[in-house]
PDB file with SEQRES, HELIX, SHEET and CRYST1 records, atoms N, CA, C and O in Angstrom:
SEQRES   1 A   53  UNK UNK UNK UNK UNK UNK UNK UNK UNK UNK UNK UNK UNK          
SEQRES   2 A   53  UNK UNK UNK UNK UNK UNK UNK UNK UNK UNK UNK UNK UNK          
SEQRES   3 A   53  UNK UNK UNK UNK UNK UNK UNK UNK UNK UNK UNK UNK UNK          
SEQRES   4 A   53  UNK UNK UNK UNK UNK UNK UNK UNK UNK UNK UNK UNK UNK          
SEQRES   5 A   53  UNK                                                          
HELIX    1 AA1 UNK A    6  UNK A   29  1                                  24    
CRYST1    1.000    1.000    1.000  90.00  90.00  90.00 P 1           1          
ATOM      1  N   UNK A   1      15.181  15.630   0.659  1.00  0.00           N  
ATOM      2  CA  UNK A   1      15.381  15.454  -0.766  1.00  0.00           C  
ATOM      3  C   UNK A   1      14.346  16.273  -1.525  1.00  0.00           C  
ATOM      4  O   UNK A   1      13.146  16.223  -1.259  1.00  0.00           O  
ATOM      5  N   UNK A   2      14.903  17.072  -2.538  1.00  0.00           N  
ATOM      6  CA  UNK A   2      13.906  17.741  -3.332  1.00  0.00           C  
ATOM      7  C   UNK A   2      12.998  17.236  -4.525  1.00  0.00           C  
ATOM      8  O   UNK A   2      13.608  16.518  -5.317  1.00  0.00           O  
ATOM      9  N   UNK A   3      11.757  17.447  -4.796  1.00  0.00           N  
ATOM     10  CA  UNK A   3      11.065  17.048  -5.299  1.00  0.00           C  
ATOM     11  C   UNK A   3      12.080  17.056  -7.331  1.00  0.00           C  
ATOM     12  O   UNK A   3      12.472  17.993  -8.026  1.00  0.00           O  
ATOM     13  N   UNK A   4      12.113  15.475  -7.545  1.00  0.00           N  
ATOM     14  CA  UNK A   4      12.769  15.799  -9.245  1.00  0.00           C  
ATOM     15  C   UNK A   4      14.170  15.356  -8.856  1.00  0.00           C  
ATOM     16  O   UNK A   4      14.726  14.777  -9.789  1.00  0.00           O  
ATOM     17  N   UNK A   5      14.984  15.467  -7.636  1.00  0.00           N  
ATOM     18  CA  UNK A   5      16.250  15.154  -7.796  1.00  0.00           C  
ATOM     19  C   UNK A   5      16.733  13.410  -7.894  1.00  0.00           C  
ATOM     20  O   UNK A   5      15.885  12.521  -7.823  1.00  0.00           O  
ATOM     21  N   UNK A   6      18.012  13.163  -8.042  1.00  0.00           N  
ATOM     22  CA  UNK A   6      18.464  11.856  -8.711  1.00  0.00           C  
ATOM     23  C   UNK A   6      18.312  11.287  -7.264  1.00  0.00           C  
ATOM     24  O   UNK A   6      17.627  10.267  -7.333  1.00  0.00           O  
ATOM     25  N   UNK A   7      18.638  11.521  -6.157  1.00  0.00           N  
ATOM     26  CA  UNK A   7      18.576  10.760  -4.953  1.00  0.00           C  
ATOM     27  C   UNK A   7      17.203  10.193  -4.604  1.00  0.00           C  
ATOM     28  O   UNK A   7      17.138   9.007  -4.282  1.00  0.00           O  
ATOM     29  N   UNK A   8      16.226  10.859  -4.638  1.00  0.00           N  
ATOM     30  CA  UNK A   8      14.509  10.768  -4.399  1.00  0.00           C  
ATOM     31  C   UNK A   8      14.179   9.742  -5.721  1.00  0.00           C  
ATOM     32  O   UNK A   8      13.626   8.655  -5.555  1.00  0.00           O  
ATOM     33  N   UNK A   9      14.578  10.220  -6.987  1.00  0.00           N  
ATOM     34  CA  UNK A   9      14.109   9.225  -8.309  1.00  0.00           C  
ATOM     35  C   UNK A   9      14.758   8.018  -7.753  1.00  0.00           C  
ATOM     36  O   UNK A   9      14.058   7.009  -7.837  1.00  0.00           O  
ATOM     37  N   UNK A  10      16.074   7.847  -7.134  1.00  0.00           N  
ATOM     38  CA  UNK A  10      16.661   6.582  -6.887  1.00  0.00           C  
ATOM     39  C   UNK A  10      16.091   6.135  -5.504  1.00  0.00           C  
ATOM     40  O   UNK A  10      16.401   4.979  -5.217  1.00  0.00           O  
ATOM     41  N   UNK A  11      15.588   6.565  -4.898  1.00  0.00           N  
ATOM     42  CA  UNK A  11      14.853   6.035  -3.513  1.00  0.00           C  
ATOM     43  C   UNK A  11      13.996   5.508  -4.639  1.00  0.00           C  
ATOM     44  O   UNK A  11      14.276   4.565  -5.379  1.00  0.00           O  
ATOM     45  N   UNK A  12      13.047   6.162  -4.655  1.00  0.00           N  
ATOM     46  CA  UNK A  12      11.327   5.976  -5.390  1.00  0.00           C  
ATOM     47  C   UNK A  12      11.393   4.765  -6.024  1.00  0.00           C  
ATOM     48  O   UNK A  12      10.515   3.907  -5.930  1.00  0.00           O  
ATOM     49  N   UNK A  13      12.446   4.654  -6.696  1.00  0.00           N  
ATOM     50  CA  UNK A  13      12.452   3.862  -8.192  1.00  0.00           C  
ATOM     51  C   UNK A  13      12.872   2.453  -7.111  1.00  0.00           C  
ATOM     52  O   UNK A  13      12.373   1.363  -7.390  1.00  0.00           O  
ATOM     53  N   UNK A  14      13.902   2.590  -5.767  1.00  0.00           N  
ATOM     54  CA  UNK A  14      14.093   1.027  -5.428  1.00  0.00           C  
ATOM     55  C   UNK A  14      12.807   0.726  -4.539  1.00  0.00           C  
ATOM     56  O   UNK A  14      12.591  -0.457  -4.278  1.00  0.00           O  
ATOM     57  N   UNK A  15      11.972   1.654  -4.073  1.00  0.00           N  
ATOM     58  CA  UNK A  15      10.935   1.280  -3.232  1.00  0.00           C  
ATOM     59  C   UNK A  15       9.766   0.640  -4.098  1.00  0.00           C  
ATOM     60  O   UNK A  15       9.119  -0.257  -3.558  1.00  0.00           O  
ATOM     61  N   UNK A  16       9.485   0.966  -5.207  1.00  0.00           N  
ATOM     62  CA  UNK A  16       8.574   0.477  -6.255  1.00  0.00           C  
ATOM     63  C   UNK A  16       9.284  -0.711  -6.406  1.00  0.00           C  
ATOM     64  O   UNK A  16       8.676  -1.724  -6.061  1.00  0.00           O  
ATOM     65  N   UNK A  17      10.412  -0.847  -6.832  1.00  0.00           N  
ATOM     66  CA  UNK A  17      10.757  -2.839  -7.233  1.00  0.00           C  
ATOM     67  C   UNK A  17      10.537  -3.277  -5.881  1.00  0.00           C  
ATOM     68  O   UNK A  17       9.999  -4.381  -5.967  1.00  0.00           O  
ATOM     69  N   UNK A  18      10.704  -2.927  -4.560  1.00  0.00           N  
ATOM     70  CA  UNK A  18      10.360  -3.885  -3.361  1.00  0.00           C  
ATOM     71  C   UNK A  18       8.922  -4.326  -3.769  1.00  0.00           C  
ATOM     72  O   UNK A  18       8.518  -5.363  -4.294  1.00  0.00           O  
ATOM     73  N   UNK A  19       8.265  -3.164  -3.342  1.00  0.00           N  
ATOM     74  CA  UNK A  19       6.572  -3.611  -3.754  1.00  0.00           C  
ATOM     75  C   UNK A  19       6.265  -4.287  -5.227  1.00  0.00           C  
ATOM     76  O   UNK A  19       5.350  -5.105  -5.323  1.00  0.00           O  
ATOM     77  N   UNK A  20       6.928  -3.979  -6.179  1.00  0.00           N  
ATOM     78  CA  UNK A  20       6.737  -5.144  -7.541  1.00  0.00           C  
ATOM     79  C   UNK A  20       7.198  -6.507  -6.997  1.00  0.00           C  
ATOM     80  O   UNK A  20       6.502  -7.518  -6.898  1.00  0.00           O  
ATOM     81  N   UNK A  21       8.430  -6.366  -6.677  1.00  0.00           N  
ATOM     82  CA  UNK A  21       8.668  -8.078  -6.338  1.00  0.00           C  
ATOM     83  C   UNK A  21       7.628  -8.794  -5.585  1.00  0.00           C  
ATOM     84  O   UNK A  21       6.934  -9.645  -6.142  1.00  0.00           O  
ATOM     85  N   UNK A  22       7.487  -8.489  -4.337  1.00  0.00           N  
ATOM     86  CA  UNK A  22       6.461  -8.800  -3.855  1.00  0.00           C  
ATOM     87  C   UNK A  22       5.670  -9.100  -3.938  1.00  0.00           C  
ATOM     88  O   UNK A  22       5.197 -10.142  -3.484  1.00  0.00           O  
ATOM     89  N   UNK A  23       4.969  -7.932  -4.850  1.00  0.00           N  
ATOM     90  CA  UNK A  23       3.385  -8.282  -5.264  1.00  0.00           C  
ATOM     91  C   UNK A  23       3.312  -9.822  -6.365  1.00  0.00           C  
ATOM     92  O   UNK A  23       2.468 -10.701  -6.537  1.00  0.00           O  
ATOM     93  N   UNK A  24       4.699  -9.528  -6.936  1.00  0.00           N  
ATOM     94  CA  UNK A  24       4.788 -10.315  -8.460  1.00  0.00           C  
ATOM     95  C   UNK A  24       4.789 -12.112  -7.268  1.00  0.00           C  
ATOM     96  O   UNK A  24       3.980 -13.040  -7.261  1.00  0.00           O  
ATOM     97  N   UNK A  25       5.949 -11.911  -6.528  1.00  0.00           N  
ATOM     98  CA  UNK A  25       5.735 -13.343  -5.522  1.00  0.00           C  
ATOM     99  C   UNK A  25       4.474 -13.658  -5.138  1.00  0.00           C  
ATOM    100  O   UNK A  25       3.965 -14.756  -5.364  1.00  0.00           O  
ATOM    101  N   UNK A  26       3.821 -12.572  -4.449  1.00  0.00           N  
ATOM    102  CA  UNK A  26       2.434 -12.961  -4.059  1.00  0.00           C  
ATOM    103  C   UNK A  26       1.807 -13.747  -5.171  1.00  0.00           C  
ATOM    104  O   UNK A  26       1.743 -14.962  -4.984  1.00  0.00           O  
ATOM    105  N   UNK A  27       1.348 -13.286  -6.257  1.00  0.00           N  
ATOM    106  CA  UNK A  27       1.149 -13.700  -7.516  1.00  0.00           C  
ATOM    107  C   UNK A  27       1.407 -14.726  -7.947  1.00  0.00           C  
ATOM    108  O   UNK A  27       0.523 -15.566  -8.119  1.00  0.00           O  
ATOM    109  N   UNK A  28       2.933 -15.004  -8.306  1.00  0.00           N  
ATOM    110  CA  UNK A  28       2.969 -16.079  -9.156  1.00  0.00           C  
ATOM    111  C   UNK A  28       4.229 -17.499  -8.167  1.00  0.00           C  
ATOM    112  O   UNK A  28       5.198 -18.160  -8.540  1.00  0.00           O  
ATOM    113  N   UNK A  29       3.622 -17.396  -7.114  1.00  0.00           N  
ATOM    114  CA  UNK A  29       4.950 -18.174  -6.077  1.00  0.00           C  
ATOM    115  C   UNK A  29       4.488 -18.420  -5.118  1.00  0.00           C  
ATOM    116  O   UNK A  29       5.255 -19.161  -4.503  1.00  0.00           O  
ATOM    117  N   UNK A  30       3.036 -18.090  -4.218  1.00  0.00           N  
ATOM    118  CA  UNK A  30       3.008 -18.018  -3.232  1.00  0.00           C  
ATOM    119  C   UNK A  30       2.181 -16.988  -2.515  1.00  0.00           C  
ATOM    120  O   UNK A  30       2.698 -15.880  -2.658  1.00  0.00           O  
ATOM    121  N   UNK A  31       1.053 -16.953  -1.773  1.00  0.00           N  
ATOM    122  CA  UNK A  31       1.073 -15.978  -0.876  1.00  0.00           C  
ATOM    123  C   UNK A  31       1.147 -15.727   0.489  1.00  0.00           C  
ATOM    124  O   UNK A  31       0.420 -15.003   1.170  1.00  0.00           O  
ATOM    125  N   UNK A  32       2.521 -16.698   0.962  1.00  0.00           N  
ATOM    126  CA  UNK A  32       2.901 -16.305   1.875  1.00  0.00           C  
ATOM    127  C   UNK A  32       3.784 -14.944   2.447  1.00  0.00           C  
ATOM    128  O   UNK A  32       4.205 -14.590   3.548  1.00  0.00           O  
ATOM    129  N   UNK A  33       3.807 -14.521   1.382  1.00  0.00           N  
ATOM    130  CA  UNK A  33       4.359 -12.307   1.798  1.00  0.00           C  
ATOM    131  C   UNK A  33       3.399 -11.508   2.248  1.00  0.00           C  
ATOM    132  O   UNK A  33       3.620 -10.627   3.079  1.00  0.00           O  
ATOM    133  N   UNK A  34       2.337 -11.725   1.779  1.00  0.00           N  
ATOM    134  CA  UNK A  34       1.735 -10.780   2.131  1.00  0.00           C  
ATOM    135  C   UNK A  34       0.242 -11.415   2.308  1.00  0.00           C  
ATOM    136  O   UNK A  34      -0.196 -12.471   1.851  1.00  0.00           O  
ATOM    137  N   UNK A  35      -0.383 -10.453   3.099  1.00  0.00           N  
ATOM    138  CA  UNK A  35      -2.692 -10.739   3.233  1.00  0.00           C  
ATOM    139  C   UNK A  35      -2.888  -9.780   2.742  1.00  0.00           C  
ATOM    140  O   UNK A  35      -3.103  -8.704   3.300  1.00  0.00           O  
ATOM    141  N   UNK A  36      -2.821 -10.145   0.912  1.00  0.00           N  
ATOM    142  CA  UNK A  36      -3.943  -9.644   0.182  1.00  0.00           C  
ATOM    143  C   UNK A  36      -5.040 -10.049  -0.116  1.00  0.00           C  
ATOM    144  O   UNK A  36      -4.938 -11.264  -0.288  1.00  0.00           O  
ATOM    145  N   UNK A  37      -6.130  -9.694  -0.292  1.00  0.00           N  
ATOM    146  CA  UNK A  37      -7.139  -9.891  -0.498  1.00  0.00           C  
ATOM    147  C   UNK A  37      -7.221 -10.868  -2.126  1.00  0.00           C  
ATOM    148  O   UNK A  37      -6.712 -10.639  -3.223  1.00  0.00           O  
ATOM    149  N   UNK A  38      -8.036 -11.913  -1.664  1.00  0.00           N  
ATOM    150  CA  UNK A  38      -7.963 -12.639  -3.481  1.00  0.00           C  
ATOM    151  C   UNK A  38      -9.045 -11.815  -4.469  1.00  0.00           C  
ATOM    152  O   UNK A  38     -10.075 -11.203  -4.188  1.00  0.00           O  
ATOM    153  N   UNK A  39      -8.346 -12.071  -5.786  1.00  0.00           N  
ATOM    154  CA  UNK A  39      -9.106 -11.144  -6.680  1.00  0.00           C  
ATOM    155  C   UNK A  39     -10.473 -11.702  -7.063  1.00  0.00           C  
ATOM    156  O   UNK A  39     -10.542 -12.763  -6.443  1.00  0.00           O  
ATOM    157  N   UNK A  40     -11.371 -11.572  -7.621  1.00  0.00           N  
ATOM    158  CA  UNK A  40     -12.405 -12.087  -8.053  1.00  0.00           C  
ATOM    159  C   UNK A  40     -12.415 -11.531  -9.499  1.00  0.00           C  
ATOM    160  O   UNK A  40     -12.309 -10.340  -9.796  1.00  0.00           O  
ATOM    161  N   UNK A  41     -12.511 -12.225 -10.069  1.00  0.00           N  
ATOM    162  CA  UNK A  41     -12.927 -12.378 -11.781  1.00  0.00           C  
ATOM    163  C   UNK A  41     -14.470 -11.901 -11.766  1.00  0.00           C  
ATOM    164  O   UNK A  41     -15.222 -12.186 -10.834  1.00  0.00           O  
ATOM    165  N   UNK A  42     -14.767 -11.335 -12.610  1.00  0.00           N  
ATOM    166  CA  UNK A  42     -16.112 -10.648 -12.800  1.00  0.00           C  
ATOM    167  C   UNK A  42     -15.948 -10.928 -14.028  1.00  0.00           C  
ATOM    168  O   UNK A  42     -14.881 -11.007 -14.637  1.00  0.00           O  
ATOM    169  N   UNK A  43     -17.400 -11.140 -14.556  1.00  0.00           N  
ATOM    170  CA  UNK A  43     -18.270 -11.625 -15.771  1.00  0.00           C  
ATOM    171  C   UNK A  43     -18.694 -10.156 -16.328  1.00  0.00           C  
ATOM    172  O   UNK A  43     -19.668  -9.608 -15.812  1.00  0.00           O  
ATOM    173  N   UNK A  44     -17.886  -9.430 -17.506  1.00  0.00           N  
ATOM    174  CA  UNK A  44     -18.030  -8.518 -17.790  1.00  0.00           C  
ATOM    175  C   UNK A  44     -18.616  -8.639 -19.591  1.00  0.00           C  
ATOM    176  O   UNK A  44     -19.020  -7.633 -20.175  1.00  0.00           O  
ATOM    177  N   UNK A  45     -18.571  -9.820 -20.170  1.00  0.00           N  
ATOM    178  CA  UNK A  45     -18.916 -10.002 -21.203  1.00  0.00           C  
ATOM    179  C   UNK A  45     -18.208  -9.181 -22.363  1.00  0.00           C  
ATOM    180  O   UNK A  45     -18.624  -8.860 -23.476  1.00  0.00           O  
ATOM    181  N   UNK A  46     -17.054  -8.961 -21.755  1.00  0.00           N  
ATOM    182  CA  UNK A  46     -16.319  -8.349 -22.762  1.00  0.00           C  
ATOM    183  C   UNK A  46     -15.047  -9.781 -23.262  1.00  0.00           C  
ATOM    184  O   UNK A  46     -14.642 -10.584 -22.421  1.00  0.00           O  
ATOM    185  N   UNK A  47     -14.669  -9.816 -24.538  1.00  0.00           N  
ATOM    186  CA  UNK A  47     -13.427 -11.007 -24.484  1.00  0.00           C  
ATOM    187  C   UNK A  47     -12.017 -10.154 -24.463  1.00  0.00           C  
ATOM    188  O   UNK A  47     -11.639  -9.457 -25.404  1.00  0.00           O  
ATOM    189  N   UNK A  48     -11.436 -10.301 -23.447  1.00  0.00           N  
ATOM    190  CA  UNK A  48      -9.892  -9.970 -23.447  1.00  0.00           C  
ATOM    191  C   UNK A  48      -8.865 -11.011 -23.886  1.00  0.00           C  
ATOM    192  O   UNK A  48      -7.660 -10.971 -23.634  1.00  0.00           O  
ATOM    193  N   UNK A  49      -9.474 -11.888 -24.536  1.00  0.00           N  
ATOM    194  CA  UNK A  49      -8.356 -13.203 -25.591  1.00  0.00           C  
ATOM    195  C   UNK A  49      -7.725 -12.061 -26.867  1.00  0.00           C  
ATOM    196  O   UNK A  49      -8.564 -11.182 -27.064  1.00  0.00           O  
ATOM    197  N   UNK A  50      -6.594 -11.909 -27.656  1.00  0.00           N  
ATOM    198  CA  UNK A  50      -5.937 -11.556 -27.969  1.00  0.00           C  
ATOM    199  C   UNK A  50      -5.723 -12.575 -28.956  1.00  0.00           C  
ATOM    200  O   UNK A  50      -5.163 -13.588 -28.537  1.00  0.00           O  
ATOM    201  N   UNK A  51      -6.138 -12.535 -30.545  1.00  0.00           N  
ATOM    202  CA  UNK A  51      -5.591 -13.162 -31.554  1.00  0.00           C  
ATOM    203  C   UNK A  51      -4.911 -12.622 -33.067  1.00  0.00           C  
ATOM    204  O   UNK A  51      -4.804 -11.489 -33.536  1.00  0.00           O  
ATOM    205  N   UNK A  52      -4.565 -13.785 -33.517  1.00  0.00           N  
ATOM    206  CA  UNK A  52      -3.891 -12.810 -34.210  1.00  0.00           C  
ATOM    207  C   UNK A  52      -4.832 -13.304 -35.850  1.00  0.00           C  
ATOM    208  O   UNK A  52      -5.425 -14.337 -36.161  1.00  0.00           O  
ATOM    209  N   UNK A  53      -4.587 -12.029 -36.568  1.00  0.00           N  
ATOM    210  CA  UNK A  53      -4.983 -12.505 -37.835  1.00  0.00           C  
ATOM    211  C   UNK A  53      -5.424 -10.833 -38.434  1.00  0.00           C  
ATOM    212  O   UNK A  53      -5.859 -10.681 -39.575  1.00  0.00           O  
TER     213      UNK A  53                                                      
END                                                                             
């Protein structure tokens, strides 16, 4: 398959939702799919809360 064509964009594009689903299950369902490593939260003293006004 050549680099840019519709067959390769349509591989690419269903191999990325395998690994999204996945990751998204790992995440929010379970991590029985996969041994990822757990994340650690770091104390960066920045606020990423989001308000409105």
């Amino acid at each position: 398959m050549s680099v840019g064509s519709l067959p390769r964009l349509s591989v690419e594009m269903g191999l990325t939702a395998v690994v999204a689903t996945q990751l998204w299950h790992h995440l929010f369902v379970g991590g029985g799919l996969a041994e990822l490593p757990a994340v650690a939260q770091q104390e960066t003293g920045v606020n990423h809360s989001v308000t409105a006004g």
